[in-house]
Every structure is written in structure tokens, then in C-alpha cells.
C-alpha positions as CSV (number, residue, x, y, z in Angstrom):
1,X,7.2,32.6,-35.8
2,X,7.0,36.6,-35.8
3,X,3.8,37.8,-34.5
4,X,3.1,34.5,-32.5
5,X,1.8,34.5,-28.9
6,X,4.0,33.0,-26.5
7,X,2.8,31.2,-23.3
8,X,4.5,29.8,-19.9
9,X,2.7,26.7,-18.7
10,X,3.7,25.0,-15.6
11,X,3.7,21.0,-15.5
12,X,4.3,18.5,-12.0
13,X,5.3,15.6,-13.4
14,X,5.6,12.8,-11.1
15,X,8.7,10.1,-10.8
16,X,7.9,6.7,-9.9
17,X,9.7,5.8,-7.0
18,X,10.9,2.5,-9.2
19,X,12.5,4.7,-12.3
20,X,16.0,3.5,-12.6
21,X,18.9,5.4,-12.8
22,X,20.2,7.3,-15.6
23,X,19.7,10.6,-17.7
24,X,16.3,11.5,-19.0
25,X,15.1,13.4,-21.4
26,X,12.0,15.8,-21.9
27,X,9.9,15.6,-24.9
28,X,7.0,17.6,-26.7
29,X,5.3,17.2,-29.8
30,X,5.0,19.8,-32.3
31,X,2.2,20.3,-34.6
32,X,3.2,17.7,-37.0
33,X,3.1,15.1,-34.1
34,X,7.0,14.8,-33.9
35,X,8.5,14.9,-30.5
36,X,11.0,17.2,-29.6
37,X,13.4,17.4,-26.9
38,X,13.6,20.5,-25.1
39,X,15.9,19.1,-21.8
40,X,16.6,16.4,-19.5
41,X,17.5,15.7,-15.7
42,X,19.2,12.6,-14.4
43,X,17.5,10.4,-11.6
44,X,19.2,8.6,-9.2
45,X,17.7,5.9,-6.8
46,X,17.0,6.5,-3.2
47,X,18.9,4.0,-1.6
48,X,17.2,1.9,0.9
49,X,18.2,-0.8,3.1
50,X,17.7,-4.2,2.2
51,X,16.0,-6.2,4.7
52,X,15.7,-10.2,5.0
53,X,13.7,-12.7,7.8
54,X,16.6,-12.8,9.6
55,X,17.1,-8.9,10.4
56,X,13.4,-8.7,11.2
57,X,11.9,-9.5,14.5
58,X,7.9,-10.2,13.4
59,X,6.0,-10.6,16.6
60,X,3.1,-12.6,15.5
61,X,3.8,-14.9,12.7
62,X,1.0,-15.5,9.1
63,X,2.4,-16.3,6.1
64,X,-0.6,-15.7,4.1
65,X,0.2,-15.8,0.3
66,X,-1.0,-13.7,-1.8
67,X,-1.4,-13.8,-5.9
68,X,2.0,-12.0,-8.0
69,X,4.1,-13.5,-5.3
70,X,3.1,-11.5,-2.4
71,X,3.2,-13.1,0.8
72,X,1.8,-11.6,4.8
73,X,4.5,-12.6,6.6
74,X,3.2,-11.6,9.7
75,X,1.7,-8.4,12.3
76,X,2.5,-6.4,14.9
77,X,-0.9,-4.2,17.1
78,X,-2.0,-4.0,20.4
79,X,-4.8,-6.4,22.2
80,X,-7.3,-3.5,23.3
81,X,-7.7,-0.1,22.1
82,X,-10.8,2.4,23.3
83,X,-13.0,4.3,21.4
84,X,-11.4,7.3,19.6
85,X,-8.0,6.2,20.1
86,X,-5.7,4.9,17.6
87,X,-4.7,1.6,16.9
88,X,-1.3,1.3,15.6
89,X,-0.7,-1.4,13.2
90,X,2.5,-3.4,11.5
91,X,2.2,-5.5,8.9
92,X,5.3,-7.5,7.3
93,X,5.6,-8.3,3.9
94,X,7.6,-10.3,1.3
95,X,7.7,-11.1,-2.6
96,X,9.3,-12.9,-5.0
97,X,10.3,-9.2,-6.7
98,X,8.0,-9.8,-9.4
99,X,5.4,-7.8,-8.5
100,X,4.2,-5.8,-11.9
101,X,1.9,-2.8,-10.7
102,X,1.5,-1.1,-7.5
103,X,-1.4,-1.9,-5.0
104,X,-2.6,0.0,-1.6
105,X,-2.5,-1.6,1.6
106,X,-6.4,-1.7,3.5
107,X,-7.3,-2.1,6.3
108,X,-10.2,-2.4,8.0
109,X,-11.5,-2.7,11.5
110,X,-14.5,-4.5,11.7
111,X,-17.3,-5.3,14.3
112,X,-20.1,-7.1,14.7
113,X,-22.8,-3.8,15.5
114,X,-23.8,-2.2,12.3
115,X,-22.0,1.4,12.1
116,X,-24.4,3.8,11.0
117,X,-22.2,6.4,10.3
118,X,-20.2,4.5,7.5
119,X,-22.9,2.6,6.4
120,X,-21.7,-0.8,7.0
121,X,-19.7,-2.8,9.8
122,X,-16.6,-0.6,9.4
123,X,-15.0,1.3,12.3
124,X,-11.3,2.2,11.4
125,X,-9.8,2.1,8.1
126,X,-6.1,3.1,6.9
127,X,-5.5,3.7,2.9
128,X,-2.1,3.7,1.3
129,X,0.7,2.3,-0.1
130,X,3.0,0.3,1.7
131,X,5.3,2.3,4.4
132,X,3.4,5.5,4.4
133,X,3.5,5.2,0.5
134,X,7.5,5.5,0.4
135,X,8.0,1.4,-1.1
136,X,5.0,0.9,-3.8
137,X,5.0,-2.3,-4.5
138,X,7.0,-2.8,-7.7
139,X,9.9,-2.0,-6.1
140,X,10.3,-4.6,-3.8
141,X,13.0,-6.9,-4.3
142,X,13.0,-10.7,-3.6
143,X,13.1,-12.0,-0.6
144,X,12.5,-8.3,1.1
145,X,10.6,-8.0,4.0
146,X,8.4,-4.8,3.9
147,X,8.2,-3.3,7.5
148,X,4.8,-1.8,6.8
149,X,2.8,0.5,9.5
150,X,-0.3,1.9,9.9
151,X,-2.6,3.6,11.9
152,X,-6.9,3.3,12.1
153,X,-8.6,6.3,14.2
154,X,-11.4,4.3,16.1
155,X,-14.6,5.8,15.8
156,X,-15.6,7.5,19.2
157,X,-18.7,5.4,19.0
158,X,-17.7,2.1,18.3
159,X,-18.9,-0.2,20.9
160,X,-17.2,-2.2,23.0
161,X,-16.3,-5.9,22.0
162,X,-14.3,-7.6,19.8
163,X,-13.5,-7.0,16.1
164,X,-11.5,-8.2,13.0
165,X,-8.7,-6.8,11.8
166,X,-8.9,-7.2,7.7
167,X,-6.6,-6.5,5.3
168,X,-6.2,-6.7,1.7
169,X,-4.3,-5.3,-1.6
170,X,-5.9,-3.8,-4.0
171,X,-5.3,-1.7,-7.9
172,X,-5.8,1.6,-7.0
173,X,-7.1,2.5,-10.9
174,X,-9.5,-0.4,-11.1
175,X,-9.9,-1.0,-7.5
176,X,-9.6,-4.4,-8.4
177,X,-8.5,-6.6,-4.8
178,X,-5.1,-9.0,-5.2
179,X,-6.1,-12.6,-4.5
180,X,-6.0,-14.5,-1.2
181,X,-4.5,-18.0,-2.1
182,X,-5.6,-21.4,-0.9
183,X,-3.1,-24.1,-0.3
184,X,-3.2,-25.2,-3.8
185,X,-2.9,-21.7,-5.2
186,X,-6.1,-21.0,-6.1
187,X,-7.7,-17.9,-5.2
188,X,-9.5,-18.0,-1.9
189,X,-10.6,-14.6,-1.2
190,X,-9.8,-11.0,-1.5
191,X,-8.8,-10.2,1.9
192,X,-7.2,-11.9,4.9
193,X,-8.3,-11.4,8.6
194,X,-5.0,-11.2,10.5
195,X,-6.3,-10.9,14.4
196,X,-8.9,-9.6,16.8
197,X,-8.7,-6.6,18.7
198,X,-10.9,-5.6,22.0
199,X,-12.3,-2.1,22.0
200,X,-12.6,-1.4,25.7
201,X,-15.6,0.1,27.7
């Protein structure tokens, strides 16, 4: 309209890693409420390698089932780490490829000496999705396996001893945790403990 002001507004918009290929189209809605397209990109899939059991080597076997059809197939970390050091950390995953939202990875390093610092009996943690947050986990396909790593910083003061290594899924909108399942496939708990490490002197 003559006279109008006219304004420049930047937007990041943010593609799921699982969007599909094909041709999109951008949309706004005028003052009526009607959308109107303005542009459009196409989007094509990263590629990635499909990996099954029997290209994986998993060092320390689980199978721990999990609720949507998520199973712990297994780990990968080191017996003894020392205080302030890192503790590398692989876990291996699998589905049925229905998995319907995305869920972090947690994990938690756990003692049995109180930590004041965090406030509980925490004394590493590592936060994200699944392989350094490049395969959320609606786009795992069935019969996958996830090669998923992370690393805990180890507090400087944690004592000596032996701790749990905990892990768990969990919505990161609702925080809501992904169910631990019993034999019969009943929820059991919200977390699995995988191993013991030793935190040296």
C-alpha cells in the first residue's frame, strides 16, 4: 500500500533432521489469516550409513528394552578413571523404527558420598541426543544400531570408590523419562544402570 512502512525481519528456522525429501514451500499469513507463499527450498536427506548387529563389534553386551521399541544393546567405557578426567562413554542402540518423538540420552555418574556441589549423588553427567545430537531418535530405522558416545567431566573432587553408571531417555519438552521394561513388558523403571566404574586415588 502507498505510504506503508516496510520492515526486513530475519527468521532461523530449523529442519528436523528426519524431514524427507522434496520441495518446500514458505508460507505467511496475511491480515485476513490466509497463508501466502512467498518461496520455497528443496531438502534432501543426509545420507547415512546403515548399520546392523553384524557390522558392529559391542564390547560389553545388555539388551535392555526400552518402551516405543527402544532397546540398549550394549556399552563401551573404561574400568577406572581419576578425578577431573574424562570418562569416555559408548552406548549401542536399536529400535523397531517406530520411534514417534525425539528423546536425549543421560547419563549419570553416580557415587555413594553425597556431592555437595550438585546437591545430590551426581558426579559426571552428559546431555544430548544420540551421536552428539546428529541421529534424534525418530530417525532411526529398524533394526539400526545407534553407535552412540559420550563423554562425563569427573568432578575434581569426587572421591575415590566405585560408582554407577546410569542412563536413561527422556522428552526433552516434558522431561518426561522413556520406560525401563520388565520381562513381561511392563514398565520397571526410568533408567537402567549399565556398569561400575572405579575413580582412582
Amino acid at each position: 500500500l502507498a505510504g506503508a512502512e516496510t520492515g526486513r525481519q530475519q527468521l532461523d528456522l530449523r529442519v528436523p533432521p528426519e524431514a524427507p525429501d522434496g520441495r518446500y514451500r514458505f508460507f505467511v499469513r496475511d491480515a485476513a489469516g490466509r497463508p501466502v507463499p512467498f518461496g520455497g527450498l528443496a531438502i534432501r536427506q543426509k545420507r547415512v550409513e546403515f548399520l546392523s548387529e553384524a557390522d558392529v563389534a559391542i564390547p560389553n553386551r545388555l539388551d535392555i528394552p526400552f518402551d516405543q521399541g527402544v532397546r540398549l544393546l550394549g556399552y563401551d567405557v573404561a574400568p577406572t578413571v581419576a578425578p577431573g578426567e574424562t570418562l569416555a562413554l559408548t552406548l549401542y542402540w536399536s529400535s523397531d523404527g517406530g520411534v514417534s518423538q525425539r528423546y536425549k540420552v543421560v547419563t549419570h555418574l553416580l557415587g555413594d558420598t553425597f556431592n555437595a556441589t550438585s546437591g545430590n549423588f551426581l558426579w559426571g553427567q552428559s546431555d544430548a541426543e544420540p551421536a552428539a545430537n546428529t541421529r534424534p531418535t525418530t530417525t532411526w530405522r529398524a533394526g539400526e544400531v545407534i553407535v552412540d558416545e559420550h563423554t562425563l567431566a569427573v568432578a575434581a573432587d569426587a572421591p575415590p570408590g566405585t560408582y554407577r553408571l546410569e542412563v536413561g531417555l527422556y522428552d526433552p519438552v516434558s522431561g518426561a523419562r522413556l520406560a525401563v521394561l520388565d520381562p513381561d513388558g511392563s514398565p520397571a523403571a526410568d533408567h537402567a544402570i549399565v556398569t561400575a566404574v572405579d575413580i582412582a586415588p
